[in-house]
GUSETI-299520 format. One line per field, with one value per residue (C-alpha): x, y, z; residue in one letter; chain. Coordinates in steps of 0.1 Angstrom, whole numbers. Layout:
N
east [X:...]
north [Y:...]
up [Z:...]
residu [A:...]
chaine [A:...]
END
This chain:
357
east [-78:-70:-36:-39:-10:-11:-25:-58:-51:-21:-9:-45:-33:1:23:50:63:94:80:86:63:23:19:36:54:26:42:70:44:7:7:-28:-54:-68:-79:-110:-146:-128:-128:-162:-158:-123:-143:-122:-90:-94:-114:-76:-53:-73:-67:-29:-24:-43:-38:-56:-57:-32:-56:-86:-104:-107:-118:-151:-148:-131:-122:-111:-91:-100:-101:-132:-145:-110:-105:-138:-134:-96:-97:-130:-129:-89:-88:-65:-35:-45:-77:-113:-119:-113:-84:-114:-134:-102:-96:-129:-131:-95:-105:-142:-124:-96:-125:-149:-118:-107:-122:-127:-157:-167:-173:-197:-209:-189:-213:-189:-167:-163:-164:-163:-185:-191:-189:-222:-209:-173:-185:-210:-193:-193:-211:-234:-209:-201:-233:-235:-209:-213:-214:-205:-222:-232:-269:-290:-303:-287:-288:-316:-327:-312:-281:-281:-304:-309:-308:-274:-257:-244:-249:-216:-211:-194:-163:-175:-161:-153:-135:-141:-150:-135:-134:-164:-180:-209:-241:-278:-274:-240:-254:-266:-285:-314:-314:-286:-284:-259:-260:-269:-304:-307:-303:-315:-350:-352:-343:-384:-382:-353:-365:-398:-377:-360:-393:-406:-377:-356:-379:-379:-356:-323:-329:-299:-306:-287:-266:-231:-208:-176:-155:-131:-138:-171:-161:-147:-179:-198:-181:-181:-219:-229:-211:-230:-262:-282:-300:-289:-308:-306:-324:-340:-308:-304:-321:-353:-330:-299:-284:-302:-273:-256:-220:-242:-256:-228:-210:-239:-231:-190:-203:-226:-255:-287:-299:-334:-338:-365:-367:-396:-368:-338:-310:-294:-258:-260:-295:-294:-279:-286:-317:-313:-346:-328:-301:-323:-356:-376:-405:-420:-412:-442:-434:-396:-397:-426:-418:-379:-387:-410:-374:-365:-329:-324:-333:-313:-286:-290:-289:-251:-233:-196:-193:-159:-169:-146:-151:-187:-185:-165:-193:-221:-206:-200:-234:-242:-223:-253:-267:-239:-236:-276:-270:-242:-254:-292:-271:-250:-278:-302:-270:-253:-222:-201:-181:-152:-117:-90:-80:-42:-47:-26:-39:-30:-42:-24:-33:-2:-2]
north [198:222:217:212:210:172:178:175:142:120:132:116:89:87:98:122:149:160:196:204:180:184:146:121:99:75:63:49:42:45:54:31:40:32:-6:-16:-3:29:13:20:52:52:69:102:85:63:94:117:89:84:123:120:96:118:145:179:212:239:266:271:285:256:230:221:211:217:192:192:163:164:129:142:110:98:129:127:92:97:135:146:139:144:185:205:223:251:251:243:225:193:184:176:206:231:210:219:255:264:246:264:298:293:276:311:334:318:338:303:299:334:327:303:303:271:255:234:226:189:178:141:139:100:96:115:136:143:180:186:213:234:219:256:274:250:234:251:223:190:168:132:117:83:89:124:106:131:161:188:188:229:216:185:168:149:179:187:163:128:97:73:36:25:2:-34:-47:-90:-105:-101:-128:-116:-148:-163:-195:-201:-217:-217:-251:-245:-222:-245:-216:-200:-160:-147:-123:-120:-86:-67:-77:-43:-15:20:29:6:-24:-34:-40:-65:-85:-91:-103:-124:-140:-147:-165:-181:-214:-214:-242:-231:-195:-181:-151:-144:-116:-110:-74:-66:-76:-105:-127:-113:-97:-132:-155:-131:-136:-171:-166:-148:-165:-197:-182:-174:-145:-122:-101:-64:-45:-8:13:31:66:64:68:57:17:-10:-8:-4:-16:-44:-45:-40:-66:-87:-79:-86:-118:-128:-132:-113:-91:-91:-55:-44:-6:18:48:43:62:41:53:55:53:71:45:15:-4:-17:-35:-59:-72:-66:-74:-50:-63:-56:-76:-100:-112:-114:-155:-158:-142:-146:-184:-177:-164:-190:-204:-178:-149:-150:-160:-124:-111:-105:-67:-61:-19:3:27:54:56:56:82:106:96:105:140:141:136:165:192:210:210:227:252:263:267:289:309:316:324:349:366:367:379:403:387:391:356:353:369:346:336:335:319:284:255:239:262:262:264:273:262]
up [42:71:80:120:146:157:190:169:155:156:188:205:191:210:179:187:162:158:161:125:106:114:103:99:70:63:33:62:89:100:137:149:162:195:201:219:211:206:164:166:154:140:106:111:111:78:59:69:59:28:24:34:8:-19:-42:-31:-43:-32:-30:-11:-36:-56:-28:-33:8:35:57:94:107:140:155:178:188:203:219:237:247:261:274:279:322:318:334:311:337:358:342:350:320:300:276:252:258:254:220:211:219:206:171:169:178:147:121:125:122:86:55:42:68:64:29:33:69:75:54:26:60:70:105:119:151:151:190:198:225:206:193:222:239:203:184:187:172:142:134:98:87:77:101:100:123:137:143:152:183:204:181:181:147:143:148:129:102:71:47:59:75:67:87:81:94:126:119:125:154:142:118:80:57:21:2:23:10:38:22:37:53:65:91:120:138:125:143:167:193:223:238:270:282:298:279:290:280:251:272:271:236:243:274:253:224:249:262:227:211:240:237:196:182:164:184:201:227:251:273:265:262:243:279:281:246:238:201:196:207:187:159:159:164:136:109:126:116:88:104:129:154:156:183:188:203:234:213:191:158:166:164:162:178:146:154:159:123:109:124:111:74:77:91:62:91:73:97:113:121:144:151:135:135:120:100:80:60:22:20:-13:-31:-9:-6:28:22:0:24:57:71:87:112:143:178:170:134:146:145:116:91:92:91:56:41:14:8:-26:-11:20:-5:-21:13:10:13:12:8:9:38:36:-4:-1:26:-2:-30:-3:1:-34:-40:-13:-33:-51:-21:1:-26:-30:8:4:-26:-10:32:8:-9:22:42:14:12:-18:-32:-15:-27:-16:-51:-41:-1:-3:11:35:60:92:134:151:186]
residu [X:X:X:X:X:X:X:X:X:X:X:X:X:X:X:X:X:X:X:X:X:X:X:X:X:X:X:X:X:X:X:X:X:X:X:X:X:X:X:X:X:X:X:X:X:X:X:X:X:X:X:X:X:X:X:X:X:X:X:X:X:X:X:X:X:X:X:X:X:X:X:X:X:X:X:X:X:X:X:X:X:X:X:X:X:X:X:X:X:X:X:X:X:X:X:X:X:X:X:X:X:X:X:X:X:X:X:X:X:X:X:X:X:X:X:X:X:X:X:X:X:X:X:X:X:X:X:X:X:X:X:X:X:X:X:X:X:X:X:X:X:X:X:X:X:X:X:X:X:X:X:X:X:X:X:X:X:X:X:X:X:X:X:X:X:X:X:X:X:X:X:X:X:X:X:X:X:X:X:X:X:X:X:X:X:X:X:X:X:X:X:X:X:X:X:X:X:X:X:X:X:X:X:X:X:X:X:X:X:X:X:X:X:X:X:X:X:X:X:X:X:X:X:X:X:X:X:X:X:X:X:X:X:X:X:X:X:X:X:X:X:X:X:X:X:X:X:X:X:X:X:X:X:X:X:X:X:X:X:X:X:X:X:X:X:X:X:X:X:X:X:X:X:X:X:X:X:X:X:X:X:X:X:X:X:X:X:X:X:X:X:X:X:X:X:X:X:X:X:X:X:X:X:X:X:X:X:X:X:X:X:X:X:X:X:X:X:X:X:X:X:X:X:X:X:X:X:X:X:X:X:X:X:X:X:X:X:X:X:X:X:X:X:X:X:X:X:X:X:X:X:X:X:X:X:X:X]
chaine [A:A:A:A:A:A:A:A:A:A:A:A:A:A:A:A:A:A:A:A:A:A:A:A:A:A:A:A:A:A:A:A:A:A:A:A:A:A:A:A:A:A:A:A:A:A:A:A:A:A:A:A:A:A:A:A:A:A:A:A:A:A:A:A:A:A:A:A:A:A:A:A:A:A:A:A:A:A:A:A:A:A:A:A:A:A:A:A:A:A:A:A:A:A:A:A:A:A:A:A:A:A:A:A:A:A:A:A:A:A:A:A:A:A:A:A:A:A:A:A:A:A:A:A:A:A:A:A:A:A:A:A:A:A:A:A:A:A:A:A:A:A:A:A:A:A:A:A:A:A:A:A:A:A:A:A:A:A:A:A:A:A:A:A:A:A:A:A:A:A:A:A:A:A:A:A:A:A:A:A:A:A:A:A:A:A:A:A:A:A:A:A:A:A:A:A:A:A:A:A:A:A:A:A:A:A:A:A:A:A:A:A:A:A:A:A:A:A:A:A:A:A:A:A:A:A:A:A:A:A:A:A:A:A:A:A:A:A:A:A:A:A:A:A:A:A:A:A:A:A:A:A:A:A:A:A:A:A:A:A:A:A:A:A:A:A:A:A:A:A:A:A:A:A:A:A:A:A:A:A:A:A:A:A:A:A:A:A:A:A:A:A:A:A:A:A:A:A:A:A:A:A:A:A:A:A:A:A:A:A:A:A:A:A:A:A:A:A:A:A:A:A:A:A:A:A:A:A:A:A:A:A:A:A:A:A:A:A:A:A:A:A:A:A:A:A:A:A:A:A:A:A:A:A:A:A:A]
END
């Protein structure tokens, strides 16, 4: 793990250094991280404390990866409109351009073309401004809605879950019959382009019996109601997103599975995380607008029983890029031999590598 000044991370956050110590004592305390629907995509704060709290190599040379904490997503959401001081440009945006600058001047990138790098873009518009000049490194990413496929795919990149938004049910004991409504939905009725899909949802279910549909957002006690909601119910609605792959919206599918509400996906593109050990198929239903109602009804009591997930995000997100490691290599070993580039050479380079401000 790159060893970055805090202005990249924990500072975002609101932690101050003492100007010595790039992080701080988490074994003391674990500065938070921002409340709100800002936990959405708190995935590049867990995966660096997870990493703080690890043991890693001391040399480069032996890192399979390289990660960059860079808490992208908060940055964007807090600084990207903030105008950095006598400058025509974003806090955000300076972040950005600063860290691309350092990454392609390390012989560790040169090595491999950035390709075994690690870089969290969860928000989709938190690497947009750079995302040019890094886009040979992984990317962990929400969705590719917003991505041209050069810049970020499936055969490169890894898709990684939003941070449910409701309260967890660890030691849940719910039963088929204790879950007075049949499907769920509270949402926004409107919703960009894809908003057709949901108004003609809304028309098909709001006379069914046991059928809750209807608009809501995250304002006031909306995370709360929703909640309440969804462990009400046996099935749970999930919607087409505001792009063709992304969501359905996922923070709202995942909320569905904390909640033990199996959810009734309807979207024809979809990315889902860990699909290469998860059958989503088992613990979802996939259907089209029409058969939302019919064939949800036709699930029996045992198999919406199986329809249970509990999963360990961050350590599935580290098994996922696990798994990606032959594949980050062949890339590096055939963009070395088309490009003539010897292995690299920095057998005695300590780790952590270091930004200086």
């Amino acid at each position: 793990m790159y060893d970055l000044p805090p202005e990249f991370h924990f500072n975002l956050l609101g932690w101050k250094d003492d100007g010595v110590n790039l992080w701080p004592d988490v074994r003391v305390t674990v500065p938070p991280y921002a409340d709100g629907l800002n936990l959405q995509h708190s995935i590049e704060y867990w995966l660096t404390l997870d990493l703080l709290h690890s043991e890693k190599v001391v040399n480069s040379s032996e890192a399979d990866v390289m990660f960059v904490p860079f808490f992208s997503s908060i940055s964007y959401n807090r600084f990207w409109n903030v105008k950095k001081q006598d400058e025509n440009r974003s806090v955000h945006v300076a972040l950005l351009q600063k860290l691309a600058t350092f990454l392609r001047n390390q012989d560790e990138w040169k090595s491999s073309n950035g390709m075994d790098h690690i870089l969290v873009a969860h928000h989709p518009n938190s690497l947009l401004d750079a995302r040019a000049k890094l886009w040979p490194a992984m990317f962990i990413l929400s969705d590719f809605g917003r991505y041209p496929a050069s810049i970020a795919n499936i055969e490169k990149d890894l898709i990684a879950p939003y941070r449910h938004m409701i309260q967890s049910y660890a030691n849940d004991s719910s039963e088929f019959e204790s879950c007075p409504i049949f499907l769920y939905f509270q949402g926004t009725l409107h919703w960009k382009d894809r908003g057709l899909i949901w108004q003609t949802l809304y028309y098909l279910l709001k006379s069914e019996p046991n059928v809750y549909f209807a608009s809501g957002d995250a304002k006031k006690n909306g995370f709360k109601l929703s909640s309440q909601g969804m462990k009400s119910s046996k099935f749970c609605l999930n919607i087409a997103g505001d792009t063709p792959v992304s969501e359905v919206r996922k923070i709202r599918l995942f909320n569905s599975i904390v909640s033990h509400c199996v959810p009734v996906i309807v979207s024809d593109q979809l990315e889902l995380q860990f699909e290469d050990v998860l059958n989503y198929s088992e613990i979802c239903n996939f259907i089209s607008p029409i058969d939302a109602i019919n064939v949800t009804r036709s699930i029996s009591k045992s198999e919406w029983t199986r329809m249970w997930l509990r999963n360990d995000a961050v350590q599935m997100t580290w098994q996922a890029i696990s798994r990606w490691l032959p594949i980050i290599r062949r890339r590096i070993h055939r963009w070395r031999r088309f490009n003539n580039v010897d292995a690299p050479r920095f057998e005695s380079l300590p780790l952590p590598l270091t930004l200086r401000s």
